[in-house]
VOMAR-753988 format. One record per residue (C-alpha): residue number from 1; x, y, z; chain; residue in three letters. Coordinates in steps of 0.25 Angstrom, whole numbers, plus 5000, padded with zeros to 4 digits. Layout:
// residues N
NUM,X,Y,Z,A,Ala $
...
//
This chain:
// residues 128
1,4897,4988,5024,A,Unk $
2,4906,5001,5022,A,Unk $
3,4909,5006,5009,A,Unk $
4,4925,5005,5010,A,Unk $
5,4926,5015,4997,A,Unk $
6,4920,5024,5006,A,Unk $
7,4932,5025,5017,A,Unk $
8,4942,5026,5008,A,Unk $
9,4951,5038,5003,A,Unk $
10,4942,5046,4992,A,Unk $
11,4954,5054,4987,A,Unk $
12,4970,5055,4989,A,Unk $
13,4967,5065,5000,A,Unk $
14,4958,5057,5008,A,Unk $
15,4963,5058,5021,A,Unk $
16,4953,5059,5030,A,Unk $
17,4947,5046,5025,A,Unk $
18,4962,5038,5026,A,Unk $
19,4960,5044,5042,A,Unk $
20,4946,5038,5042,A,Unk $
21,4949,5023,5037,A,Unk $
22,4961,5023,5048,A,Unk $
23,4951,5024,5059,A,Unk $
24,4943,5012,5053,A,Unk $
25,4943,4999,5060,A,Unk $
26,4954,4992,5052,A,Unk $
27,4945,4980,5047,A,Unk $
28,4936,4991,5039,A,Unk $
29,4951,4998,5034,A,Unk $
30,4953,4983,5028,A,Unk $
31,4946,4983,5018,A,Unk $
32,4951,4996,5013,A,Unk $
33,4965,4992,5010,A,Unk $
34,4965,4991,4997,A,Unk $
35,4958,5005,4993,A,Unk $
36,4967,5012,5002,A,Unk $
37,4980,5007,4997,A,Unk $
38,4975,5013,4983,A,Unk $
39,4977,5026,4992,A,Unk $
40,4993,5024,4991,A,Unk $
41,4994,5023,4978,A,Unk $
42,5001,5037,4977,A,Unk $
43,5009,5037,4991,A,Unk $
44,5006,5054,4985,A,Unk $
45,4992,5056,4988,A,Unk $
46,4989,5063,5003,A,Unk $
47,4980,5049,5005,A,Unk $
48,4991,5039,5004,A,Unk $
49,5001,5040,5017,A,Unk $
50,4987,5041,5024,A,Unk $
51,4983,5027,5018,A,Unk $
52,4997,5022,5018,A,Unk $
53,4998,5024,5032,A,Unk $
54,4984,5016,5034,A,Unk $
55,4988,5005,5025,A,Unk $
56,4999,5004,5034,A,Unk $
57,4992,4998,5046,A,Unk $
58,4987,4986,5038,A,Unk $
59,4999,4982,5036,A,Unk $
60,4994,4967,5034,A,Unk $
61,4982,4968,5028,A,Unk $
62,4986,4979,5017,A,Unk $
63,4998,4968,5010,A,Unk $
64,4989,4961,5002,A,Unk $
65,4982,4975,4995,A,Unk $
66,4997,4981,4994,A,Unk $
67,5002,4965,4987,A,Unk $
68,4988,4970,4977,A,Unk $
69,4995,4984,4974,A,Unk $
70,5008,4979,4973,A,Unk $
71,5003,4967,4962,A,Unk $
72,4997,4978,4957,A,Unk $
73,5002,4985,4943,A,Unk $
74,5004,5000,4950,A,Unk $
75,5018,5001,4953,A,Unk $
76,5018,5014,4958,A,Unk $
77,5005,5011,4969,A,Unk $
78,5018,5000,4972,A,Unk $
79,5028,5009,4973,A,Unk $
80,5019,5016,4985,A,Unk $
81,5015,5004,4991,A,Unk $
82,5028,5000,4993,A,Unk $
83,5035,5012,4997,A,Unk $
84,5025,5017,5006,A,Unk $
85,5017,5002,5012,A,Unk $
86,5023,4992,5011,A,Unk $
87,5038,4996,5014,A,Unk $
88,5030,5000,5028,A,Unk $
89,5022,4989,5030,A,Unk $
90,5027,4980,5041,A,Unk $
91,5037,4967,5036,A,Unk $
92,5026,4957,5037,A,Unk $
93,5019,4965,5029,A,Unk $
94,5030,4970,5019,A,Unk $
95,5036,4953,5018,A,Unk $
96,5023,4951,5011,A,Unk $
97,5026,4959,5000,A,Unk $
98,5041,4952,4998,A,Unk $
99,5038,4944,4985,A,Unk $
100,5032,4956,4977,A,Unk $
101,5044,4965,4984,A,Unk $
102,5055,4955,4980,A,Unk $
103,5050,4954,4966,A,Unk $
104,5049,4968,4963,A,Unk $
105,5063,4971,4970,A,Unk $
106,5069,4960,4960,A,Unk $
107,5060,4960,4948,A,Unk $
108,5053,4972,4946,A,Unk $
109,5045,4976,4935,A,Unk $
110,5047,4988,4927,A,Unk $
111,5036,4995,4932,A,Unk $
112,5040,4992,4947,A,Unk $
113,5055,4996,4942,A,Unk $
114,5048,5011,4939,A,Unk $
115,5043,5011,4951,A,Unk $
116,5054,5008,4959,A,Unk $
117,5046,4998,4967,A,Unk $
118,5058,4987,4967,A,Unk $
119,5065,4998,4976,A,Unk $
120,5055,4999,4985,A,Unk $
121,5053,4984,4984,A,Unk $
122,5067,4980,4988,A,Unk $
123,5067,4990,5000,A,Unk $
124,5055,4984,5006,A,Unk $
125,5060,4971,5005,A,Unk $
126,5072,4976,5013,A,Unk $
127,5064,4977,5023,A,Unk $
128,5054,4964,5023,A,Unk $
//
């Protein structure tokens, strides 16, 4: 069995090694998920469009890790994740995040408030 740390991106420039995990079987990319949405963290870093354009040929399979970050107490790792995924995930994708994006839109805390993530959480629901 492969060690999955090993594939992954070592630092925030890592590239070559995003280019790598693209030309993998998508069965053995799976399991990877998780670790390389930790990659768009900070939409910033020369790694992240690289990962986010990955992530976003799972469109499926990556809702339940992004409904973890997004229970998650990291509001600006949110913010990214919703600007920049799941506002370009498909609609049967983006519906499934509808309860945490209608909540926030309506009640948001005041973290999410600082963070503007009812903005963003009211223009993706705009478009479910």
């Amino acid at each position: 069995m492969e060690n999955f740390e090993d594939l992954l991106p070592r630092h925030k420039f890592d590239n070559d090694r995003v280019e790598l995990i693209k030309k993998m079987d998508r069965d053995k990319i799976l399991p990877l998920l998780p670790n390389l949405l930790e990659w768009i963290q900070d939409m910033n870093w020369p790694v992240a469009p690289n990962v986010l354009e990955l992530l976003l040929t799972f469109p499926e399979e990556i809702v339940p890790h992004v409904q973890d970050v997004l229970s998650s107490d990291d509001e600006n790792w949110k913010w990214f994740v919703l600007h920049f995924l799941v506002i370009k995930l498909p609609a049967e994708s983006r519906v499934q995040f509808k309860e945490y994006l209608t909540r926030v839109a309506e009640t948001p805390t005041q973290n999410e408030l600082a963070e503007e993530l009812d903005e963003i959480a009211k223009e993706i629901l705009e478009i479910i």
